[in-house]
N, C-alpha and C positions, 0 to 999 in steps of 0.2 A: 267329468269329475265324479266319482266314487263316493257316496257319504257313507260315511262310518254311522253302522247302525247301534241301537245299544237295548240293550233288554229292557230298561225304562220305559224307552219309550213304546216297546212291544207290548208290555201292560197296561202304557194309557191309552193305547189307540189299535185294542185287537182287531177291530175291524179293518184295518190298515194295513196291518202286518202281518194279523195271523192269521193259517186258518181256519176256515168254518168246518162245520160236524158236513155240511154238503154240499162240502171241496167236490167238484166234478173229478172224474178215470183221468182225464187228460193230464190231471197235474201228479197223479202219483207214477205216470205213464215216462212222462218228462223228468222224475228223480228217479226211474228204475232203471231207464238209459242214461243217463249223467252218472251216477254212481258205479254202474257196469264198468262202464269203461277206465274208473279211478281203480277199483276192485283189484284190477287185472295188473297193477303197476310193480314189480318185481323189489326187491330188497328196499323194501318199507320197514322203517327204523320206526321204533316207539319212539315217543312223545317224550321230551325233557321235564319231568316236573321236578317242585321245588317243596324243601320240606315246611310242614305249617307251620304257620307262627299267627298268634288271633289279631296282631296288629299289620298283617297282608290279607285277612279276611273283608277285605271291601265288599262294597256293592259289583254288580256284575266279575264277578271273581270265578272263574270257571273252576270246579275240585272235582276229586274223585273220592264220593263216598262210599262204603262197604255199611250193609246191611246182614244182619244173620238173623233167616227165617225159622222161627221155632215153632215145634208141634209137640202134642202134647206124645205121640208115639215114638215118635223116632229123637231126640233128645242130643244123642250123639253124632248122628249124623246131617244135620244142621245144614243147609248148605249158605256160602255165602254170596252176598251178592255185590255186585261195584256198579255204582251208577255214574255221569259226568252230570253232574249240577250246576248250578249257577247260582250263585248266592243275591239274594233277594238284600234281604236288612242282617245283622245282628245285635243281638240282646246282651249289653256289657253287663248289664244285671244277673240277668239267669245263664249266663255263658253258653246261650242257644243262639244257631244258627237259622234263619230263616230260605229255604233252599226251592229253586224249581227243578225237575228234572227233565234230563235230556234224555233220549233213545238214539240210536245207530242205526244209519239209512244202508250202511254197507258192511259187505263182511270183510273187513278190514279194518273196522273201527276207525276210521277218520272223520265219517261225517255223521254229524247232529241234527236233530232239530225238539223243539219243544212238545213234548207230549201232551200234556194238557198245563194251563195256565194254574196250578195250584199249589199253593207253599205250603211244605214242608218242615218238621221241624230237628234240626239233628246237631247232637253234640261234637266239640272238637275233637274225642274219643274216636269218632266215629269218620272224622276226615282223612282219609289215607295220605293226598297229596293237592297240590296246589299244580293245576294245569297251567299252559303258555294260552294266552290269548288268540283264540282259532281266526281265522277271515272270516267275515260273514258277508253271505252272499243271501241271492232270494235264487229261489227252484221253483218255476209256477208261481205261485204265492204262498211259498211257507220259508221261513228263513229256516235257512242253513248253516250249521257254524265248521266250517273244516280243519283241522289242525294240520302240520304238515308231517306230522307221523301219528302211530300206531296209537289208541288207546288202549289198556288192556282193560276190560272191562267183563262182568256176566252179566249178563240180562238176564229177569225170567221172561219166558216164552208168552 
């Protein structure tokens, strides 16, 4: 039987679920071959999301937020950036969302997992979309969240 995991309970119990700064080779070894071979899957459809509304902004709520990086030189040429979050709490008072973020294990943008355990704080201005609920699996010991299509997303490097 499969238990359904939840990002709750990955913040109470990081020792459990998440991993540590000295995670051994073998387990990033074990998502470079699992993710390889997802990679390579031909006519991969983007991801269905849904547009925002602050009363779908739940807890464990997966989004896609855009970030635009400013510098003091370059002003117009800004680049922007789209991350897959997870919505931690929200603040009905100050209309801020409390967020952790995820990074992409492959080049196909399907699969996640948590960067570092630290929230975030970003307006509903700033939420592009409302993602479908990924599967979550464990790879070594880091969870995984897969969706079954495409995210589009930019990372910085």
């Amino acid at each position: 039987m499969k238990k359904k995991l939840k990002f709750s309970d990955a913040i109470r119990e990081p020792t459990k679920m998440l991993c540590n700064e000295s995670e051994s080779d073998d387990d990033d070894e074990l998502l470079f071959h699992v993710n390889k071979k997802r990679s390579t899957s031909p006519n991969l459809r983007n991801v269905e999301c849904k547009e925002v509304k602050w009363d779908d902004l739940q807890r464990d709520t997966f989004i896609l937020v855009k970030y635009k990086q400013f510098s003091k030189s370059a002003v117009r040429n800004c680049p922007e950036y789209k991350y897959v979050c997870l919505v931690d709490h929200k603040d009905d008072d100050d209309g801020e969302i409390g967020i952790v973020g995820l990074r992409s294990l492959n080049e196909t943008c399907t699969d996640f997992y948590i960067n570092e355990v630290t929230i975030s704080y970003v307006s509903t201005d700033m939420i592009e979309a409302i993602l479908p609920t990924p599967e979550t699996k464990f790879v070594g010991r880091r969870i995984v969240y897969s969706f079954t299509g495409k995210v589009t997303v930019f990372e910085k490097a």
